[in-house]
N, C-alpha and C positions, 0 to 999 in steps of 0.2 A: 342459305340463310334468308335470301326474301323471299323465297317460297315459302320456306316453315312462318317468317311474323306474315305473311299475308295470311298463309291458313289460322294463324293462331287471333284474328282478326284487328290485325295491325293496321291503318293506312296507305299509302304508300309515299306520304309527307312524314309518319311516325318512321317509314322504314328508311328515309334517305337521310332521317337525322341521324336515325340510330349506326347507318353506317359511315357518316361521315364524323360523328363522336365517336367510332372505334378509329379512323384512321383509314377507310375500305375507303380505295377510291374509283370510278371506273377505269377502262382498257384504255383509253385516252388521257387519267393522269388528273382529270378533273372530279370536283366535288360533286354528291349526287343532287338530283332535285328528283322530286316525286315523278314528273313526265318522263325522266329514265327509266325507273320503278316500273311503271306502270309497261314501259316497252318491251321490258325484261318480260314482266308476265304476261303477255301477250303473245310475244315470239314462240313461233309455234318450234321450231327447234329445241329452246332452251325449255319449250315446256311437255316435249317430248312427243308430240303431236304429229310430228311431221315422221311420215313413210317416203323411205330410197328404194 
């Protein structure tokens, strides 16, 4: 879901609203802020980048 509104050219303050008004919260239980947003898409794991 933050991949597609990033590509769809969302913020990453549009996307932390958008997910904490559905109720998404992160792996820790807490609300998002855009500096998570942005860690997400960075992380080269979550963005498939990374070779095992």
């Amino acid at each position: 879901m933050i991949y597609e509104s990033y590509a769809d050219g969302n913020s990453s303050t549009a996307i932390a609203k958008m997910l904490n008004d559905n109720g998404i919260t992160t792996v820790m239980g807490c609300k998002w802020r855009s500096d998570g947003v942005l860690r997400v898409l960075r992380n080269e794991i979550y963005a498939g980048h990374l070779l095992l």
